[in-house]
N, C-alpha and C positions, 0 to 999 in steps of 0.2 A: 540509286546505287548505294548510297548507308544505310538505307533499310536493308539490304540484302549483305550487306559487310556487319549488321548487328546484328544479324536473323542467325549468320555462320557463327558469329562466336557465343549464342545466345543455345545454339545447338551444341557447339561444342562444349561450352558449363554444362549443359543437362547432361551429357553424355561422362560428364568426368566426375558429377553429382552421383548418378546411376550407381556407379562404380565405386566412389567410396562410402554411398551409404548401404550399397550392397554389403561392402568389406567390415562397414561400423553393425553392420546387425549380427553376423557372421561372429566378430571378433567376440562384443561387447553385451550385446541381448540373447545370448545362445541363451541363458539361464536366468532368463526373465516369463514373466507368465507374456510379456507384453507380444511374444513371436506365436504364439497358438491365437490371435484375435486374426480374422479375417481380412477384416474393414481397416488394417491400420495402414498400409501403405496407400490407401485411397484417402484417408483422411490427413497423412500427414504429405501426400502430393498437393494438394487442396487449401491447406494453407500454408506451402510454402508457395505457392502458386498467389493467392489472394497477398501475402506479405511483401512478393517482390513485384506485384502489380500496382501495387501503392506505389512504391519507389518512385518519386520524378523523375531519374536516370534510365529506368527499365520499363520497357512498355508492355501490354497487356502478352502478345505472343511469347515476349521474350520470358514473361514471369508463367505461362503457360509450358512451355518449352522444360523451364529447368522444374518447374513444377510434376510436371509429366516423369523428369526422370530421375526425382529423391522418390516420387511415388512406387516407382517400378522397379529400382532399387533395394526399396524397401521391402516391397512384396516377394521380390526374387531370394533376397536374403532370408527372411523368413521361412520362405519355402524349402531353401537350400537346409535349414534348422531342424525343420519337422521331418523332412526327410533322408536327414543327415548325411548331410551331404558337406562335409567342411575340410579346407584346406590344409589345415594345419596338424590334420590325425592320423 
């Protein structure tokens, strides 16, 4: 039963993760070279993923979970850059 009450809140970080690093690429990296590489929201899912699987408090899915969605986040924002696509214009 607290696997499944950590697994809900372990999904809803990633989901609130998603979102603001969608909003930090968007806002902060429009004018960066760093939004034309492909590979970066896979890399920076991957080790946010590996950083919070260390953790003794967070376990492997839960650091998989929010891992999955600064990476997807990040990809999305990006994408939203190159193809300008942004909220604020």
């Amino acid at each position: 039963m607290f696997e499944l009450i950590g697994l809900g809140i372990a999904a809803a970080v990633g989901i609130y993760a998603h979102m603001k690093s969608r909003s930090f690429v968007r806002r902060r990296l429009r004018y960066t070279s760093w939004v034309e590489k492909r590979g970066l929201g896979i890399v920076a899912g991957a080790v946010t993923a590996i950083v919070l699987s260390w953790l003794p408090v967070v376990g492997l899915g839960a650091g998989l979970l929010v891992g999955a969605g600064v990476g997807s986040g990040i990809s999305m924002g990006a994408s939203d850059v190159r193809n300008r696509r942004l909220l604020d214009e």
